[in-house]
N, C-alpha and C positions, 0 to 999 in steps of 0.2 A: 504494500500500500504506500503510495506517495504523496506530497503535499506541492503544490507547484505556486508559485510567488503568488500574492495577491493583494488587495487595498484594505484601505482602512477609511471607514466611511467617520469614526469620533477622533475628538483631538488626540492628539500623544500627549501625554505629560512625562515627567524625567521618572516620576516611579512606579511606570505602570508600562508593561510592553505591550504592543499592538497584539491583540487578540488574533485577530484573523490570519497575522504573520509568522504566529509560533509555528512551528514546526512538527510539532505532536497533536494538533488542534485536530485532526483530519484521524488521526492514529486513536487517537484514544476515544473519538465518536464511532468510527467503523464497528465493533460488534455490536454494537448499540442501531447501528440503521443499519447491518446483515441482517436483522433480525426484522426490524419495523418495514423498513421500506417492502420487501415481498410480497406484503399484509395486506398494502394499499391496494385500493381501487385501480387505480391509475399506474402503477408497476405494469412493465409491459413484457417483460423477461419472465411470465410466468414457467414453473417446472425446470428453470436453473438456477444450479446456485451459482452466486454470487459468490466471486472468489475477494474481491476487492475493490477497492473504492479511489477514484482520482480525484482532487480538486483542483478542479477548473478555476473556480473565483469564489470569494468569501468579502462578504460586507456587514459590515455592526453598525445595525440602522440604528440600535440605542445599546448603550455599556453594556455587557452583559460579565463582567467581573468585578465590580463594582460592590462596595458595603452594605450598600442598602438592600430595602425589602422589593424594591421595583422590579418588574422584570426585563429583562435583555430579550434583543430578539438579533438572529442570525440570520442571515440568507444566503444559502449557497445553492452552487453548481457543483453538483459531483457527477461522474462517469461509475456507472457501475460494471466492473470487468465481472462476465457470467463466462461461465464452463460453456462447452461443447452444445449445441451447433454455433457454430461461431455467429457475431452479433451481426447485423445488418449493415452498422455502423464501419466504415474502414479505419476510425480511430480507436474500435476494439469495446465500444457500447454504448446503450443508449445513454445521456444525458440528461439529469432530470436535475429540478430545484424546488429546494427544499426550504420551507420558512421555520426553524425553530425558536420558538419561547423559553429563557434560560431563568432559572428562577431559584434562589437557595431553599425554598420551601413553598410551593402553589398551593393554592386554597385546593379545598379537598372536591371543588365543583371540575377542576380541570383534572382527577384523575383518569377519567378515558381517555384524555392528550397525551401522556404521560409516555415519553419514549425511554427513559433509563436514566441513570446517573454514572456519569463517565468515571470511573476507577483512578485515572489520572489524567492531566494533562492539564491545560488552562482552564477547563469546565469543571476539575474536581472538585466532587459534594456541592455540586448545585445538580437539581432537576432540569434534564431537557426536555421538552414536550412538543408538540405541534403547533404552532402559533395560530395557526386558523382555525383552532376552537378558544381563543382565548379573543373576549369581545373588546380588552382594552389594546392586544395588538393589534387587533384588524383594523381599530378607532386611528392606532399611528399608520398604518398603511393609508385610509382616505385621507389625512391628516398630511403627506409626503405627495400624493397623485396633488391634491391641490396648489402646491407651490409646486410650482415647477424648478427642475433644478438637478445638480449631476451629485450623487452622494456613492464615493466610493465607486466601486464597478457598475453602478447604476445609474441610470438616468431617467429622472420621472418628469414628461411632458403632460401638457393639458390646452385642450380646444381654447383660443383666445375667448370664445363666446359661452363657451361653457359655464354654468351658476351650480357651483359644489358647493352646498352648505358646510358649516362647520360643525361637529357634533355629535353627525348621526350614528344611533348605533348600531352595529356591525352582527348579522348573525351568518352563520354556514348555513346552507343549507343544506339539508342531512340526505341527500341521497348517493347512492354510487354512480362515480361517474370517472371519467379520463382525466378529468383537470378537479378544480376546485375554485367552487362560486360562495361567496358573502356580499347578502344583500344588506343595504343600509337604507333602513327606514324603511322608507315604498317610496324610496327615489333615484336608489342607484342600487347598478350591481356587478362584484367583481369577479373578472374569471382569474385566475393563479394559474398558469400554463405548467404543468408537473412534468411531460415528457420534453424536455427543448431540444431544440433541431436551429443553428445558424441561419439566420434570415426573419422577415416580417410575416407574421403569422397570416393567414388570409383572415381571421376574425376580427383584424385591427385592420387592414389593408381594403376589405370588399366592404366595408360597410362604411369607410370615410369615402370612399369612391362611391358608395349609392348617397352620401349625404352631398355629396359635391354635385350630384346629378339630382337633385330635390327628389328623391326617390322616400317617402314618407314611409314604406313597408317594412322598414329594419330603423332599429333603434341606433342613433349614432354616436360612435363613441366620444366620450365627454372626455377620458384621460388615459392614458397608459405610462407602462415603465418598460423599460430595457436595459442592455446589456451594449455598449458600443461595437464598433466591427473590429473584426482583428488588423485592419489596415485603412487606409483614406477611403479605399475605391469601394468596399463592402459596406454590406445592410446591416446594418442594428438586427438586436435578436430581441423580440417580442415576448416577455413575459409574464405583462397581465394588460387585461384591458379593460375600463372600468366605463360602464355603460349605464343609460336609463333602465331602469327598471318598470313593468306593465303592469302595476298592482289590479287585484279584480280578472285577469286572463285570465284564459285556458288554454291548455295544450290541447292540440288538435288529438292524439292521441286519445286522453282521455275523454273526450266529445265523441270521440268515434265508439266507441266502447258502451258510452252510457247509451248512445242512438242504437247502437245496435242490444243494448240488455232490455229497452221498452220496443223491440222492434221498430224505429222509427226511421224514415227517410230520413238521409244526409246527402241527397244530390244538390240543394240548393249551397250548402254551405261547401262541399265539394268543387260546385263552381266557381264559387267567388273565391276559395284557395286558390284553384285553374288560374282565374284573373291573377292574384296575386304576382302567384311565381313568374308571370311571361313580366308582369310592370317590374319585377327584379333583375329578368333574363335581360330585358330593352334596356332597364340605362345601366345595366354591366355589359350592353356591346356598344352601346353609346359612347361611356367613359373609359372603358380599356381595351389594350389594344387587342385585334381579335386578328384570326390567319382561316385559310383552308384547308381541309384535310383531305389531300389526295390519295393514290394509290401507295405511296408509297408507306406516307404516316397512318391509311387505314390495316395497313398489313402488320404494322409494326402492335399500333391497337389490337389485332385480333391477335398475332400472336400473344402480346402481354396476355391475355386471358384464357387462351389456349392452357401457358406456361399455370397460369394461378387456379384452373381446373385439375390439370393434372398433378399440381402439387396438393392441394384437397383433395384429391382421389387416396392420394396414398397416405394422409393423416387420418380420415375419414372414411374406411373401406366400403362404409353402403353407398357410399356417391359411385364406386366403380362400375356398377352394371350399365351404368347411364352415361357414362364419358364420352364415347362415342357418337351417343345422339346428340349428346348436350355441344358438341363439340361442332355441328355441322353448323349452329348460329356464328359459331365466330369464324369460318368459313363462308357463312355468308356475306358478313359483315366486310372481310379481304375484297369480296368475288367485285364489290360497288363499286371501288376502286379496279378492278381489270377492267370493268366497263365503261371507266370514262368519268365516273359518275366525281363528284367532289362532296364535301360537306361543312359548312361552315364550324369551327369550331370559338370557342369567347372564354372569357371568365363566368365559375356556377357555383353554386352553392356547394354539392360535394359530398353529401352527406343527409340530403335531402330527403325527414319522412315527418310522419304527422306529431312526433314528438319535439320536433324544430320548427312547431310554427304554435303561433297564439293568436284567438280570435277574444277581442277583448269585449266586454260584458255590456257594454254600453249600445255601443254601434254594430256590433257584432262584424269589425274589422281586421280582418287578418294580415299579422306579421311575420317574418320569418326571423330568426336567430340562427344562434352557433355558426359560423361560417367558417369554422377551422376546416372541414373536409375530415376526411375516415382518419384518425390520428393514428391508423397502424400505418399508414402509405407514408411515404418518404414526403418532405415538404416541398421541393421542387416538383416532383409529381403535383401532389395538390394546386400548387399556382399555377399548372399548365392550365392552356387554355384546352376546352375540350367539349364536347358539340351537347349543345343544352338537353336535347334530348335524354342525357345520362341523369339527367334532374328528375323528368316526370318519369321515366321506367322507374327511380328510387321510389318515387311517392306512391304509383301505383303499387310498389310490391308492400307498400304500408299499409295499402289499405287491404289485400291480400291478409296480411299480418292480424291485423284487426278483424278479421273476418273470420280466421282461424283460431284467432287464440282467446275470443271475448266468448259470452255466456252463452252463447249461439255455439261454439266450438264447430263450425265450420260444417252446419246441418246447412239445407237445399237454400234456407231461407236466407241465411249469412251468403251465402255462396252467388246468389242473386241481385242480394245488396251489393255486394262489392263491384260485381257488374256496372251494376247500374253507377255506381257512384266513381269508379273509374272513366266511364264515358262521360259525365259530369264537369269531371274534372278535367280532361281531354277537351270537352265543347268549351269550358271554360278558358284553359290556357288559351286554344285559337279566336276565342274571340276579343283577346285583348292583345295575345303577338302578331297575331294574324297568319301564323302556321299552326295546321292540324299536327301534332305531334303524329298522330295515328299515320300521317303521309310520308315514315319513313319506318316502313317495317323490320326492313335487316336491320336498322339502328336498335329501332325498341327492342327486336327479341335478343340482337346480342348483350344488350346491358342491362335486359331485365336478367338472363342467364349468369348473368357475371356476377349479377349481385347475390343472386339467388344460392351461388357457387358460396359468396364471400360469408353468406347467411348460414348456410350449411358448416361452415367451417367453425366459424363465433360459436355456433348454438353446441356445437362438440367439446368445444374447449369451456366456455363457462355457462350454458342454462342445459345438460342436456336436454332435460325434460322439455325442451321446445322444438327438439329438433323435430318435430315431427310435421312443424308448420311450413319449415324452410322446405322438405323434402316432399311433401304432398306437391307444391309451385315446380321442384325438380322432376315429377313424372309429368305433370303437365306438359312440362315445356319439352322434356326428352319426346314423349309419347307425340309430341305436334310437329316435330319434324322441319317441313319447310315454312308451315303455317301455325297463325297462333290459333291457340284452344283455349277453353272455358278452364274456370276454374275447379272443375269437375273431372276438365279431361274427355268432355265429351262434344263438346259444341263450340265453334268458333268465336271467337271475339275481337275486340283490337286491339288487346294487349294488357299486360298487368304492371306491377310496381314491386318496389321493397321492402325491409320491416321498417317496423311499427313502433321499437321500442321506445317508450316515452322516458 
């Protein structure tokens, strides 16, 4: 394990050494987060161990060796080196940042935070914990996003127009997820990026790009923090981004659910999602730059899916009987490009289903969120540009999701709904982008397939017990061959969508 140079965000004085510069600082935390970080949500190395720990950078946003009873809080960057299969990363693993609360005795409300107490080193016999279950840390993190300014390895900017109050208080919100959000008050709320990858996140990047384009459907970010680039000509590394909050929503997820537990139509609200996403898709080819996808980068596309099938075949052995059929949509998708054909590709959401979008209580206006894209995909992946299409296949296979996995559990009548309410959504998108998505078949079934592949895989590795919903959508589509089928597998349709998970 190694400790590599870093800053110091509090003054020096002559009889105190810079905490974040000792040299053991990194050494005597390591079995203390061997242990913690694997636990998280958000750990993306699940089923290796963790052999060791790099630090990247370390900043002491407040003392944390200090007399008093205050608490300290740290933020770092570590790499964590994992055992065999080797990482995806070519610096040897992923990157993650961590916020810890250093405390010589926490009140006994933050024992679930509680990471360990280091044996020795500059943290000895103080408690470290999670900082984002602690409501007076999270108070100095909106307390930092509002002044803007460089602290240590950090740099916290904010919208010139932006009104942060002062104050507010800070809760987590208690669900599992990839990152970690604390809303404050019903007026803002923040993501903490856990997995980091060099460069600007598209969560910070597509949504000031829909605010610069008055695009009212995503909420614009008010403030973030970062990491400088490792040279002049490099991008800032994006590690939280602090947004309005939609007090009174709902996730579209769970609207889909409750409509479907009183059996009730959802094609209206369906449609006006459809509207949504295309007034998202238009001023993100509006505001950034967008290209074509010919033969060559569609070949290159189906193989990528080809390659991320066949590797789910062999993690996943019931996907195997079907590989071959499932295989002939991304064969189709190549064939577009032999013919001539091209397809526009732009900037999209990425990650597109009904758990990323809220229709708010009042107007019953829907908005979309999270714009980071699938946080397993590498981040230059994510910020390519790539053909909007891969948006509504997502959403359709959600409402699939919801049709399969609500109180209905995916009897004739669920089965029909989702029907219906994918063509909804289909008449809806075209009538505000002015393309039928349905008018490009090889696009839709090879990235409803892809995702369907990437659903299969997820639901192996952490909800078994769902996988049953990804793999019903996998006979479909195998058993449909050149053309799309129902959700039944017996009747044709124009196509389906993603999950669902909220």
């Amino acid at each position: 394990m190694s400790d590599t140079a870093s800053t110091r965000a509090t003054r020096n004085t002559p009889d105190r050494r810079p905490l974040v510069s000792a040299p053991d600082l990194l050494s005597s935390l390591a079995p203390l987060l061997a242990d913690w970080v694997p636990r998280q949500r958000w750990f993306a190395g699940k089923g290796r161990l963790i052999t060791g720990f790099t630090l990247l950078s370390a900043t002491e946003l407040l003392p944390c060796t200090g007399d008093g009873t205050a608490p300290g809080l740290l933020q770092l960057l570590v790499r964590a080196q994992q055992s065999a299969p080797p990482s995806r990363t070519p610096s040897g693993g992923d990157c993650y940042q961590l916020l810890l609360g250093v405390h010589p005795a926490p009140p006994p409300q933050l024992a679930p935070a509680v990471i360990g107490r280091p044996g020795g080193g500059p943290l000895r016999g103080r408690t470290v914990y999670d900082a984002l279950l602690d409501s007076r840390l999270c108070g100095l993190l909106l307390e930092r996003l509002r002044v803007p300014g460089r602290l240590g390895a950090l740099r916290f900017c904010r919208e010139p127009d932006a009104d942060i109050p002062s104050g507010l208080p800070g809760r987590p919100i208690a669900v599992e997820q990839s990152n970690s959000s604390i809303v404050y008050g019903d007026s803002f709320i923040l993501k903490v990026f856990r997995r980091i990858e060099p460069g600007i996140n598209p969560d910070l990047e597509l949504p000031r790009a829909l605010a610069d384009a008055k695009c009212a459907r995503v909420p614009a970010p008010a403030a973030w923090f970062e990491s400088a680039a490792a040279d002049e000509d490099g991008e800032p590394t994006t590690l939280g981004v602090l947004q309005p909050f939609l007090p009174g929503s709902a996730d579209g997820w769970k609207l889909a659910l409750n409509a479907l537990a009183v059996r009730a139509d959802f094609t209206g609200s369906a449609r006006a999602l459809g509207h949504a996403t295309a007034e998202v898709h238009t001023a993100l080819a509006q505001t950034l730059p967008t290209t074509e996808l010919r033969r060559p980068q569609l070949e290159v596309i189906a193989a990528q899916m080809t390659e991320r099938l066949a590797a789910t075949a062999r993690a996943v052995p019931v996907l195997q009987p079907y590989r071959a059929r499932l295989r002939t949509a991304f064969d189709a998708l190549a064939a577009v490009g032999h013919d001539g054909r091209s397809w526009a590709a732009q900037r999209i959401h990425g990650d597109l289903h009904l758990g990323q979008t809220l229709r708010s209580a009042d107007e019953g206006r829907w908005s979309l969120i999270d714009f980071e894209g699938e946080p397993a995909r590498p981040l230059t992946e994510r910020r390519r540009p790539q053909p909007a299409v891969r948006d509504v296949a997502a959403m359709l296979r959600s409402f699939d999701y919801a049709a399969r996995s609500g109180p209905a559990g995916g009897d004739p009548w669920s089965l029909e709904w989702a029907r219906r309410t994918r063509d909804a959504y289909c008449l809806g998108y075209a009538e505000a982008g002015g393309l039928d998505p349905r008018s490009a078949p090889e696009l839709m079934r090879a990235y409803e397939t892809d995702k369907a592949v990437y659903e299969v895989l997820y639901e192996a590795r952490h909800r078994p017990d769902w996988l049953a919903v990804p793999m019903a959508a996998i006979r479909r589509l195998a058993a449909g061959g050149e053309r799309a089928v129902g959700l039944d597998g017996t009747g044709p349709t124009r196509s389906a969508g993603p999950d669902g998970r909220g």
